[in-house]
C-alpha positions as CSV (number, residue, x, y, z in Angstrom):
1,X,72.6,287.3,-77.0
2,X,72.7,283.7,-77.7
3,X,70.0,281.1,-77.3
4,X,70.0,277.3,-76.8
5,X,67.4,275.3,-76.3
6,X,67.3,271.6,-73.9
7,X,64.5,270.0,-72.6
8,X,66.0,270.3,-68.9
9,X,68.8,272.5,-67.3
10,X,70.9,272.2,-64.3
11,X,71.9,275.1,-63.1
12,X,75.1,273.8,-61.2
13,X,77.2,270.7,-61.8
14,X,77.5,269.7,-58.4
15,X,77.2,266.7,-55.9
16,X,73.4,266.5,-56.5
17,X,72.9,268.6,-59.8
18,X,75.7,265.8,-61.7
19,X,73.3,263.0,-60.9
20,X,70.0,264.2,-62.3
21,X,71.4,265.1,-65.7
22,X,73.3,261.8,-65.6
23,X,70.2,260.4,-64.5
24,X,67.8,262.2,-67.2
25,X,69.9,262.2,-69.8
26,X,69.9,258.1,-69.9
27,X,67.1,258.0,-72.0
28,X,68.8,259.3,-75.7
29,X,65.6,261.3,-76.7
30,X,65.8,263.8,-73.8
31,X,68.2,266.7,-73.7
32,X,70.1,268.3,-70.7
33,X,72.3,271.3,-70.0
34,X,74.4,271.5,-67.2
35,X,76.0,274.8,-66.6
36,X,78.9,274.9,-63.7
37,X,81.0,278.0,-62.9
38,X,83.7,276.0,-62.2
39,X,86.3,274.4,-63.9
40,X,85.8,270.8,-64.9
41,X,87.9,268.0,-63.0
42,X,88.7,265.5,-65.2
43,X,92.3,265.1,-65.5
44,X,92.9,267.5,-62.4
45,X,95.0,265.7,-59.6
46,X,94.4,268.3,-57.2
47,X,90.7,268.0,-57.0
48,X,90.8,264.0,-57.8
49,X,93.3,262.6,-55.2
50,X,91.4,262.5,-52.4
51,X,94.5,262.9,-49.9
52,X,94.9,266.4,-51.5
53,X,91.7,268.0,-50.5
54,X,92.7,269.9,-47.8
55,X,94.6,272.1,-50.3
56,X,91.4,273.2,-51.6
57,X,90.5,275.2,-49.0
58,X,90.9,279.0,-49.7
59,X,92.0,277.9,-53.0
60,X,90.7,278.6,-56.5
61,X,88.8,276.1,-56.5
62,X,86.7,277.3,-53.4
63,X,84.3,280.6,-53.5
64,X,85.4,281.0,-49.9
65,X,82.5,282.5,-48.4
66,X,83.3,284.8,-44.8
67,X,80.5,284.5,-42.6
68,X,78.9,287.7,-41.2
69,X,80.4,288.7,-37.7
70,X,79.2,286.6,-35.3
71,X,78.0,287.6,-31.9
72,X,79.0,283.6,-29.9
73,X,80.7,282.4,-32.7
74,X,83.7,282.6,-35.2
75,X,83.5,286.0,-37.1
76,X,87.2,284.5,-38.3
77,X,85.5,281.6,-40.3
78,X,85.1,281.0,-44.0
79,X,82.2,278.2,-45.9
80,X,84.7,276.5,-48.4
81,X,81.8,276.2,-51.0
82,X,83.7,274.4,-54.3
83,X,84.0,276.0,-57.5
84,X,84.9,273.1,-59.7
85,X,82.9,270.3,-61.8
86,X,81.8,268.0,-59.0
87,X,80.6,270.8,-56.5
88,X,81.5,269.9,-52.7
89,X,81.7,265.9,-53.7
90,X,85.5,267.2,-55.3
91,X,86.1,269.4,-52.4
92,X,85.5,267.8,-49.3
93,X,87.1,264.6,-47.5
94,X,84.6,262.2,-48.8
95,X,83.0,260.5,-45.5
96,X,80.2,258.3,-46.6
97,X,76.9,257.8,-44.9
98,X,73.7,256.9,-45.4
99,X,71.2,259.0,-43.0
100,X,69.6,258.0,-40.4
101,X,66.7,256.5,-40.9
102,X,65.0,258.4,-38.2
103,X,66.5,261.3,-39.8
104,X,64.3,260.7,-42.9
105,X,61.4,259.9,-41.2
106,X,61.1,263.0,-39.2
107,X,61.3,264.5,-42.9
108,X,58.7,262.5,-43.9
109,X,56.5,263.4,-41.0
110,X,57.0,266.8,-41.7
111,X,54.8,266.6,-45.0
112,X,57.7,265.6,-47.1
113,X,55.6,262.8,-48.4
114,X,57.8,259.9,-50.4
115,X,61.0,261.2,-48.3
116,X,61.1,258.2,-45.6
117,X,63.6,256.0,-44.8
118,X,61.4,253.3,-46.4
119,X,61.0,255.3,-49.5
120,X,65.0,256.2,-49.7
121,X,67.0,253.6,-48.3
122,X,66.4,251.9,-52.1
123,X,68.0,254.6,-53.5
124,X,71.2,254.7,-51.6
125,X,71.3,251.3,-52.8
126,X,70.6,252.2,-56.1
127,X,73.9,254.8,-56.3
128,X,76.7,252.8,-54.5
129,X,78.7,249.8,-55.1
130,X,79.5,249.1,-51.4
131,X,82.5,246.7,-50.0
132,X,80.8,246.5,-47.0
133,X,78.8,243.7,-45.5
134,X,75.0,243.5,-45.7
135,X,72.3,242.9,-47.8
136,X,70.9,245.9,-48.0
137,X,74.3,247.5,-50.1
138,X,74.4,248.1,-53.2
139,X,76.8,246.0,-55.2
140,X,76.5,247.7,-59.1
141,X,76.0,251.4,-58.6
142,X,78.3,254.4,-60.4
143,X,79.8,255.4,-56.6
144,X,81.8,253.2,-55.1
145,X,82.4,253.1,-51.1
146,X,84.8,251.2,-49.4
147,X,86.1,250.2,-45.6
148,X,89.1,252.4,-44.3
149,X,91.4,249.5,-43.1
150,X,93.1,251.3,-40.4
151,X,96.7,251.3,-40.8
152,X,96.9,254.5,-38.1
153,X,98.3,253.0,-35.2
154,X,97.2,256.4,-33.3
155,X,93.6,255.9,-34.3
156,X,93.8,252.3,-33.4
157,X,94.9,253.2,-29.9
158,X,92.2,255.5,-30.2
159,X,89.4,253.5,-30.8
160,X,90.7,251.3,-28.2
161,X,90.2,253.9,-25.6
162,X,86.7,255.0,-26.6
163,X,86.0,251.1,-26.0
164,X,87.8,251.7,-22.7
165,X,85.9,254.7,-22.1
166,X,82.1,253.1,-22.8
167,X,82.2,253.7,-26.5
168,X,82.1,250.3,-28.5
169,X,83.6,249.5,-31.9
170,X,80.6,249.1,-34.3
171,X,80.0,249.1,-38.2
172,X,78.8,252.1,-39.6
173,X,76.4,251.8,-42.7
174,X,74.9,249.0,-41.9
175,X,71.4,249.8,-41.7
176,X,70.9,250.7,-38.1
177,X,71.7,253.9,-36.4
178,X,75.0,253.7,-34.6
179,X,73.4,256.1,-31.2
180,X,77.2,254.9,-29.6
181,X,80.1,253.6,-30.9
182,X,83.2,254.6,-33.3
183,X,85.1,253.3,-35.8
184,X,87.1,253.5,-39.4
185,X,85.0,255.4,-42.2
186,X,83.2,254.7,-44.6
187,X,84.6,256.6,-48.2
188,X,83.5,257.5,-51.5
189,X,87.0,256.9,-53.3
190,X,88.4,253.8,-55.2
191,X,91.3,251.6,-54.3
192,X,93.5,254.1,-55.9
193,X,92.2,256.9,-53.7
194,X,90.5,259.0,-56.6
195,X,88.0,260.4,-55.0
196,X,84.3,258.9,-56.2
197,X,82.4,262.8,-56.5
198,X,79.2,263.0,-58.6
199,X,81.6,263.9,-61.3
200,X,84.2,261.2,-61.7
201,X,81.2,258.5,-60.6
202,X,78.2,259.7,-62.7
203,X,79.8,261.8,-65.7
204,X,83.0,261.1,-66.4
205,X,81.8,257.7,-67.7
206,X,79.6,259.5,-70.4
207,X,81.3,262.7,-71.2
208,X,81.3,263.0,-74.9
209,X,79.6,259.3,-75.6
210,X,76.4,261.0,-74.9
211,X,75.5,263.9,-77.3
212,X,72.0,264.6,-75.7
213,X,74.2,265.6,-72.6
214,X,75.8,269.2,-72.6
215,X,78.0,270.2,-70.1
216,X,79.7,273.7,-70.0
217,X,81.9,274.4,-67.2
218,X,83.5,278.4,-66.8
219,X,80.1,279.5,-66.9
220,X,78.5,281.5,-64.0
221,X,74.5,281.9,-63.8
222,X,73.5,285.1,-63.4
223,X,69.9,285.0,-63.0
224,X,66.5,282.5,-64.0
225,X,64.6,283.6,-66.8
226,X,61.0,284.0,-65.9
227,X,58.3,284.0,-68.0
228,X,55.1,285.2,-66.1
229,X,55.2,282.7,-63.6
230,X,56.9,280.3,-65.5
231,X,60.6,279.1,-65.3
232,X,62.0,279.0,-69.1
233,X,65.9,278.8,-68.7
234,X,68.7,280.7,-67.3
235,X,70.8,283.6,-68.1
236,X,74.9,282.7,-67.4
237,X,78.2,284.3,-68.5
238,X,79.9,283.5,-71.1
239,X,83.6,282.2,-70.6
240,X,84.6,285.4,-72.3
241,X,83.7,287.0,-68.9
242,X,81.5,289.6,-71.1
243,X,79.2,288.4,-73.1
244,X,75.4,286.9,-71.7
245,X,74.0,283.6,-73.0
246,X,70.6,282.2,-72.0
247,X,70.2,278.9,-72.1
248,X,66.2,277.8,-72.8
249,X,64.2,274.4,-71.2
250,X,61.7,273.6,-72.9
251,X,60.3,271.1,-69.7
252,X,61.9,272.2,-66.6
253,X,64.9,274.0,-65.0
254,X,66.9,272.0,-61.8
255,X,69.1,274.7,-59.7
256,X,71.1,272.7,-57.9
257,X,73.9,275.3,-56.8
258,X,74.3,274.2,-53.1
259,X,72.7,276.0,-49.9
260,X,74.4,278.7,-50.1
261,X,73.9,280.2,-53.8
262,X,70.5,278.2,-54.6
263,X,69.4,280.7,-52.1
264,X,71.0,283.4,-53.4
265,X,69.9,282.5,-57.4
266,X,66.3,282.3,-56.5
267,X,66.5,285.6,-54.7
268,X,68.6,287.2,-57.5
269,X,65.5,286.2,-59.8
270,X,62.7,287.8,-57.4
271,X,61.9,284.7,-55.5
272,X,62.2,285.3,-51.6
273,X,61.3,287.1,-48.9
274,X,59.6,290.1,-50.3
275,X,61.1,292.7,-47.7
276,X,64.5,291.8,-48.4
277,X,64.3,291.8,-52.1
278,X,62.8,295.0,-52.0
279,X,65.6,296.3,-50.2
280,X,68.5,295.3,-52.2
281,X,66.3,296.6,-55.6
282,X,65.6,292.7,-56.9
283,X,61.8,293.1,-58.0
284,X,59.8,290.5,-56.5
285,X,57.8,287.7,-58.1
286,X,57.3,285.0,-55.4
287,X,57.3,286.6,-52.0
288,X,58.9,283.3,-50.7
289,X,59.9,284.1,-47.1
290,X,61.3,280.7,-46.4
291,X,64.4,281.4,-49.1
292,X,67.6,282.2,-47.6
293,X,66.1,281.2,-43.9
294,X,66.7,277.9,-41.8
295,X,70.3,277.9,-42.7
296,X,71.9,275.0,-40.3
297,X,75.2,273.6,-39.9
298,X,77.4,271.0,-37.9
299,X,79.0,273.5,-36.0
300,X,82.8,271.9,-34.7
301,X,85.4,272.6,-32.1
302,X,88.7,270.8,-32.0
303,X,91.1,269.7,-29.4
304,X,94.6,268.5,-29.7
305,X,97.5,266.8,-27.9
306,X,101.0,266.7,-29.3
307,X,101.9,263.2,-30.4
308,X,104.5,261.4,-28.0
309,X,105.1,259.1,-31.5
310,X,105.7,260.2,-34.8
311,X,102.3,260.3,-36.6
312,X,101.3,258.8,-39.9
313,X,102.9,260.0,-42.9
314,X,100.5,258.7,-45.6
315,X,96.7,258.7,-45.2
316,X,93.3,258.3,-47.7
317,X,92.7,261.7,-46.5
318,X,93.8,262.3,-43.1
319,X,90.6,262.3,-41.4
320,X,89.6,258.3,-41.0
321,X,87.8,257.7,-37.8
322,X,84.9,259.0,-36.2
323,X,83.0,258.7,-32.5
324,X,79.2,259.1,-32.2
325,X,78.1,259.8,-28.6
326,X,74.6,260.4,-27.1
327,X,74.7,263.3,-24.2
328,X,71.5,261.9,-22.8
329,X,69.6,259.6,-22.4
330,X,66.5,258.1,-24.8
331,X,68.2,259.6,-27.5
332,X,67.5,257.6,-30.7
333,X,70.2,259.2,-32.8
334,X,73.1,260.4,-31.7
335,X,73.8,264.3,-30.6
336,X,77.1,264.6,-30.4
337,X,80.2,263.1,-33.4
338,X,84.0,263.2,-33.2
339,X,86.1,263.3,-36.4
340,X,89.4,262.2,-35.3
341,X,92.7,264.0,-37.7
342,X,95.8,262.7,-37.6
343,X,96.8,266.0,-38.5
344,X,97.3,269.2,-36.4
345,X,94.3,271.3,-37.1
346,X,95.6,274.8,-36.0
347,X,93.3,276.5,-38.2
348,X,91.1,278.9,-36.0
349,X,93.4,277.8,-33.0
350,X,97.1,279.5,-34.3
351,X,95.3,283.3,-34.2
352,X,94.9,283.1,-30.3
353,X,97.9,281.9,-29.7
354,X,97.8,278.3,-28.4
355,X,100.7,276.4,-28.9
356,X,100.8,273.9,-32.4
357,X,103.3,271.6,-33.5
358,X,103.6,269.7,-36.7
359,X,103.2,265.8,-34.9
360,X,99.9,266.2,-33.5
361,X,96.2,264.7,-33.6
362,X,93.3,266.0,-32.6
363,X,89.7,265.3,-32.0
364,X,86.8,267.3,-33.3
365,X,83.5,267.6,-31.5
366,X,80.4,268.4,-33.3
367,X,77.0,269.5,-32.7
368,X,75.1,266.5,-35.1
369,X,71.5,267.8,-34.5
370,X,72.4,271.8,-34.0
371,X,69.4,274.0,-33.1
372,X,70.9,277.6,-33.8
373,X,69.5,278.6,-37.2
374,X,70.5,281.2,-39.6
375,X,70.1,283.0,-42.8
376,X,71.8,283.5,-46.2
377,X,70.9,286.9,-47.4
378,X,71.9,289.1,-50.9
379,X,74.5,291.4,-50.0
380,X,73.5,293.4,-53.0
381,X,71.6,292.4,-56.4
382,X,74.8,292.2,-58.2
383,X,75.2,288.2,-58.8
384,X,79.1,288.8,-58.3
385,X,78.9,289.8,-55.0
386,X,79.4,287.1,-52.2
387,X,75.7,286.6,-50.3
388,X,75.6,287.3,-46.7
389,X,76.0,283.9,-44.8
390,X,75.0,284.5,-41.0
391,X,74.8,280.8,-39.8
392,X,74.1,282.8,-35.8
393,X,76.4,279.7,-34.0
394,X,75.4,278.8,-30.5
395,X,72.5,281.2,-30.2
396,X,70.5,278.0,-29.1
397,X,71.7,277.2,-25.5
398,X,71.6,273.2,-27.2
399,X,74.6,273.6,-29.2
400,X,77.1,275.6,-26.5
401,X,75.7,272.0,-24.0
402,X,76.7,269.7,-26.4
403,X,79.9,271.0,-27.6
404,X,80.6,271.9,-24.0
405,X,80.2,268.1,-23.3
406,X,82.3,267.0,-26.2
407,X,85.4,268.9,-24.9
408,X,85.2,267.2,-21.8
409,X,84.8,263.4,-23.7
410,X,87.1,263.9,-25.6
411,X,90.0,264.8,-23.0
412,X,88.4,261.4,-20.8
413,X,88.8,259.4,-24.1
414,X,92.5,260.8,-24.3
415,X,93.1,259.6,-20.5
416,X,92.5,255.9,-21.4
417,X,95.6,253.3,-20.9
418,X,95.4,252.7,-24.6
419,X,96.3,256.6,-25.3
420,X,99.1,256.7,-23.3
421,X,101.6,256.0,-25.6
422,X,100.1,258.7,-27.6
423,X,98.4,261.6,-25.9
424,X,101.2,264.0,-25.4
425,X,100.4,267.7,-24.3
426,X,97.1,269.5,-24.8
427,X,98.1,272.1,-27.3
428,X,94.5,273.3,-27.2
429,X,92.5,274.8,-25.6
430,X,94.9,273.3,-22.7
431,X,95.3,271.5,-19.5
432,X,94.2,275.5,-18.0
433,X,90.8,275.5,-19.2
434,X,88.4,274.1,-17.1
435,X,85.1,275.6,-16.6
436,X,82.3,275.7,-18.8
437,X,82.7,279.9,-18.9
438,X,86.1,279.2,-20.0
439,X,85.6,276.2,-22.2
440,X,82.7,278.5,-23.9
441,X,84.8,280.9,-24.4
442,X,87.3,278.8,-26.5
443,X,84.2,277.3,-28.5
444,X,83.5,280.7,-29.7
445,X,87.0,281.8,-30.5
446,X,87.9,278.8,-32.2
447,X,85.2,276.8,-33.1
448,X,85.2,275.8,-37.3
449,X,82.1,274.2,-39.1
450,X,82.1,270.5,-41.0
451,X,81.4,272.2,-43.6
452,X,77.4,271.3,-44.0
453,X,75.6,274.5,-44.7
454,X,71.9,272.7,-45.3
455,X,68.2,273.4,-45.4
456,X,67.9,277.2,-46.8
457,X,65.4,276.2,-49.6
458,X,63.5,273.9,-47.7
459,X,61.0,270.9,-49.2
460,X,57.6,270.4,-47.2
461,X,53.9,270.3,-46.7
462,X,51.8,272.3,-49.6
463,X,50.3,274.6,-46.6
464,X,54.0,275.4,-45.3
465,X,54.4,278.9,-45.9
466,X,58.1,278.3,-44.5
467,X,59.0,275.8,-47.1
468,X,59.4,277.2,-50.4
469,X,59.8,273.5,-51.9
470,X,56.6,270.8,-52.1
471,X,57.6,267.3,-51.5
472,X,58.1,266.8,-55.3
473,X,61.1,269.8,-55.0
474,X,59.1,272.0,-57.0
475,X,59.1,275.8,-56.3
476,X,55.6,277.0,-54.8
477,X,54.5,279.7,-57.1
478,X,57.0,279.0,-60.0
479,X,56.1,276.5,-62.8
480,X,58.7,274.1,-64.3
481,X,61.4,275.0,-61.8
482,X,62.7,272.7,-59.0
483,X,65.8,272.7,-56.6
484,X,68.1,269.5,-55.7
485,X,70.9,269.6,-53.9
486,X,71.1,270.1,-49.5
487,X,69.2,273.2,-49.4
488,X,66.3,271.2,-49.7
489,X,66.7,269.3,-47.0
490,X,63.7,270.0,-44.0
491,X,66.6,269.6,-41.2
492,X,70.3,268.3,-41.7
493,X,70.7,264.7,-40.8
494,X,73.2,263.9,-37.9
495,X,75.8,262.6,-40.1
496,X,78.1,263.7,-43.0
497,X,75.6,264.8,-45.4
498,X,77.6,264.4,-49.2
499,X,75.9,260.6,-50.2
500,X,72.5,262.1,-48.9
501,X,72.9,264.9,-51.2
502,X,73.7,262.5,-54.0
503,X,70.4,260.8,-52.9
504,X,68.7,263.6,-53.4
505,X,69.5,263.7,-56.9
506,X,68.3,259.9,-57.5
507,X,64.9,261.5,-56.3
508,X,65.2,264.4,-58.0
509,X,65.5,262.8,-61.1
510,X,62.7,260.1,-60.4
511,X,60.4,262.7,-59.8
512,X,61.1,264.7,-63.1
513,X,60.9,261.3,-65.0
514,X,57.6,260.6,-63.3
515,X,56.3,264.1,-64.3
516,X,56.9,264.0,-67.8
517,X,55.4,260.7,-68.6
C-alpha cells in the first residue's frame, strides 16, 4: 500500500473543495492533495461549453443517483451529482447568485457564528469579477459573472408579461433581496461561454505552476483514516481500479464531496448515526446522528405551452430568465422561483403521456424555502454502492401550497397580451387540469428537482446535537477533519446555491489559515 504525505487533503475536487486547495495552496510552503473520482476537465468541451450541460445528465460524467421510492413524490427521478474535476460547478447550468442576506443571517442566528451576511458578503466579493453594476462587486476575482443580454425574444415577451401580471423587472445581485420581480441571469461563464466552475476559475490557472499543489483525478475515496479520534488522511483507489493508496495530512483533512457522498464518506468511516451504522456492519466512532439527516432540496414542477413562433436556436445555456414571487404576504424573501427554458422539458412529463413537441418553452416553479426534509442513508458499507437518497418530497403541506400556487402563476403569466404571440397549447399538465387534487396529482408524477441536494452535514452551535459541524466546519468528536462544500449549509438559501457553495470554500480556507497560524 502506498503512502504520501501533504499538510492538507481534499477529499473531492469539487465546486467548494477546488477553492480551498487553490486557496491554501497560495502560500508555496504549504502542501495540498486533492483527490477527485472524476475525470479532469481541462481540455474537455463537453463539460466546458456551458450550452452543452444538459448532455451531462445521465451521462458519464454524472453518478446518477435514483432516489428511494417516494410516497408524494417522483420515485422516477434521479440527483445528477457530477463525476468530473469541477464537481456540480461543470455540471450544472451555471446561475449565479449571491444569497440572501437574510438567508445568512438566519444561519448566523442559528449559532453559526462568523456566517452572516455581514461576515460573507466580502467574500463573494472576494471570488467574482462581476460585469454588473454596484459597488459592492467584485471587479478582480478568479470567477467571472456576467449579465445575460437577452436576445430571446420569447423571454422578452415573457418578462413583459410578468410586468403585466404584477411582477417587475428588477436587477438581481445587487445587494438587496429581489422578494418580486424577474429578469435575465446572472452566469458564471466568460464571453466565450466556457463555463467559469471552481476548476477552470481557481485551478486551471495554476495546474502544474504550483508544485506544492497535487491533484489526482480517477481516484475514488474509499474511506477516512482514523487515528483514535484523530483524522490522518484518506484511503482512495488507485486508477488501476485495484490497488489501495492512502494518502496522509499531516494538519488537517477537507471532505468536500457534495451532500450526497460527504454524508455517505463520514458514515463509511464510522461517523453517524450510531443505529444505522450498526446496521449496515460500519463500526462506529462518532455516534453523529445529524449525518445523512436534514437533506433539503428545491423541489420543481414544470409547465409548458407549444410555441406559436419558432424558438431560439442558440442559447448560453437554454435556461436564461428567472421569476421570484412571494405567495404571501410579509415575506422577506421570496417563496416561490420560476426558471423559464426555452427548451421543451419533457423529462418526467413524456412517461405519462402528455403531449411534447420540439418548439416549446416552459416555466418551472420551485419551492425556494422547502420544508419537507430527508435523509441520505448507506445502502450497504461497500463504498461502491450508491447511498440511499430519500429527499421525502411534499411531505410538509408547505411545499404541495406553494408549488400548487406556482402552477396557477404561471398559466396567469402566460395569459398576458405580451404572450400572445407566443403561448401556444398547454402541453402540460393541460388546459384539463384544474383543481388543486388534480394539479397535486401532476406535481407528484412529474415533479423534477433543481438539482440542490443541501444541508446533510450541517454546521451549528457547539450544544447542537443535530449539527455535526461547529461554526468553524470542524467535525464534533473528530480532530483535524472538516467538511466544505453545501452539506454544511444549516438550511438551503432560496436561490441557486453553486456561488454560495464557492463561498463556502473562501471560508473554509480562511478558517484553516486562521488555525494554523
Amino acid at each position: 500500500m502506498s503512502i504520501d504525505e501533504f499538510d492538507y487533503v481534499v477529499v473531492g475536487g469539487g465546486t467548494a473543495g477546488n477553492v480551498v486547495a487553490a486557496r491554501l495552496s497560495e502560500d508555496p510552503s504549504v502542501t495540498v492533495c486533492v483527490l477527485e473520482a472524476g475525470p479532469s476537465d481541462v481540455g474537455d468541451d463537453d463539460v466546458l461549453r456551458l450550452e452543452r450541460w444538459m448532455g451531462l445528465l445521465e451521462s458519464g460524467y454524472d453518478w446518477d443517483y435514483p432516489v428511494e421510492p417516494q410516497n408524494s413524490g417522483n420515485s422516477f427521478m434521479r440527483h445528477a451529482r457530477a463525476k468530473v474535476l469541477g464537481g456540480c460547478s461543470s455540471h450544472n447550468s451555471c446561475i449565479a447568485f449571491w444569497a440572501p442576506a437574510e438567508d445568512l443571517d438566519d444561519w448566523a442566528a442559528q449559532g453559526c457564528t462568523g456566517w452572516s451576511a455581514a461576515d460573507l458578503f466580502p467574500l463573494y466579493r472576494r471570488l467574482e469579477n462581476n460585469d454588473a453594476p454596484g459597488d459592492h462587486h467584485g471587479r478582480t476575482g478568479p470567477v467571472k459573472l456576467r449579465t445575460l443580454k437577452g436576445g430571446d425574444p420569447c423571454g422578452a415577451a415573457l418578462l413583459e408579461a410578468c410586468a403585466q401580471a404584477g411582477i417587475p423587472t428588477v436587477p438581481f445581485n445587487t445587494g438587496r433581496t429581489v422578494v418580486r420581480g424577474a429578469n435575465w441571469f446572472q452566469i458564471n461563464s466568460d464571453e466565450n461561454n466556457i463555463r467559469q466552475s471552481s476548476s477552470v476559475a481557481y485551478l486551471h490557472p495554476v495546474l502544474g505552476k504550483r508544485p506544492n499543489l497535487d491533484v489526482r483525478t480517477g481516484v475514488r475515496a474509499r474511506k477516512l483514516v482514523l487515528e483514535g479520534r484523530r483524522c490522518v488522511g484518506a484511503e482512495y483507489l488507485d486508477p488501476d481500479l485495484v490497488h489501495t493508496r492512502t494518502v496522509r495530512a499531516r494538519r488537517e483533512v477537507v471532505v468536500s464531496c457534495g451532500s450526497i457522498d460527504s454524508p455517505k464518506l463520514l458514515m463509511l468511516s464510522g461517523i453517524g448515526p450510531a443505529g444505522h451504522l450498526r446496521e449496515v456492519g460500519v463500526e462506529v466512532v462518532v455516534d453523529s446522528p445529524g449525518v445523512g439527516e436534514n437533506l433539503q432540496d428545491h423541489p420543481e414542477g414544470v409547465i409548458m405551452w407549444e410555441a406559436k413562433q419558432p424558438m431560439t436556436t442558440t442559447s448560453s445555456q437554454w435556461w436564461e430568465a428567472g421569476i421570484f414571487y412571494d405567495t404571501e404576504p410579509g415575506l422577506d424573501r421570496p417563496d416561490l422561483m420560476f426558471h423559464y427554458g426555452s427548451v421543451p422539458f419533457d423529462m418526467n412529463t413524456a412517461r405519462w403521456g402528455y403531449p411534447t413537441s420540439e418548439n416549446a418553452f416552459c416555466l418551472t416553479p420551485n419551492v425556494t424555502k422547502a420544508k419537507s426534509r430527508g435523509t441520505v442513508r448507506l445502502r450497504t458499507r461497500d463504498y461502491r454502492d450508491k447511498p440511499r437518497v430519500d429527499p421525502r418530497y411534499f411531505t410538509h403541506e408547505h411545499d404541495v401550497r406553494v408549488m400548487t400556487y406556482g402552477l396557477k402563476l404561471a398559466r396567469r403569466i402566460a395569459a398576458q397580451p405580451a404572450l400572445s404571440g407566443w403561448a401556444g397549447a398547454e402541453l402540460a399538465p393541460g388546459p384539463d387540469v384544474r383543481t388543486d387534487d388534480e394539479l397535486l396529482d401532476y406535481i407528484h408524477k412529474t415533479h423534477n428537482t433543481v438539482y440542490h441536494p443541501s444541508c446533510t452535514v450541517k454546521m451549528g452551535a457547539d450544544g447542537d446535537p443535530s449539527a455535526p459541524l461547529d461554526a468553524r466546519l470542524r467535525v464534533k468528536g473528530i480532530e483535524g477533519l472538516r467538511v466544505a462544500d453545501g452539506s454544511v449549509m444549516p438550511d438551503l438559501i432560496a436561490v441557486n446555491p453553486c456561488i454560495t457553495t464557492m463561498m463556502i470554500g473562501e471560508k473554509c480556507a480562511d478558517l484553516l489559515k486562521e488555525d494554523a497560524s
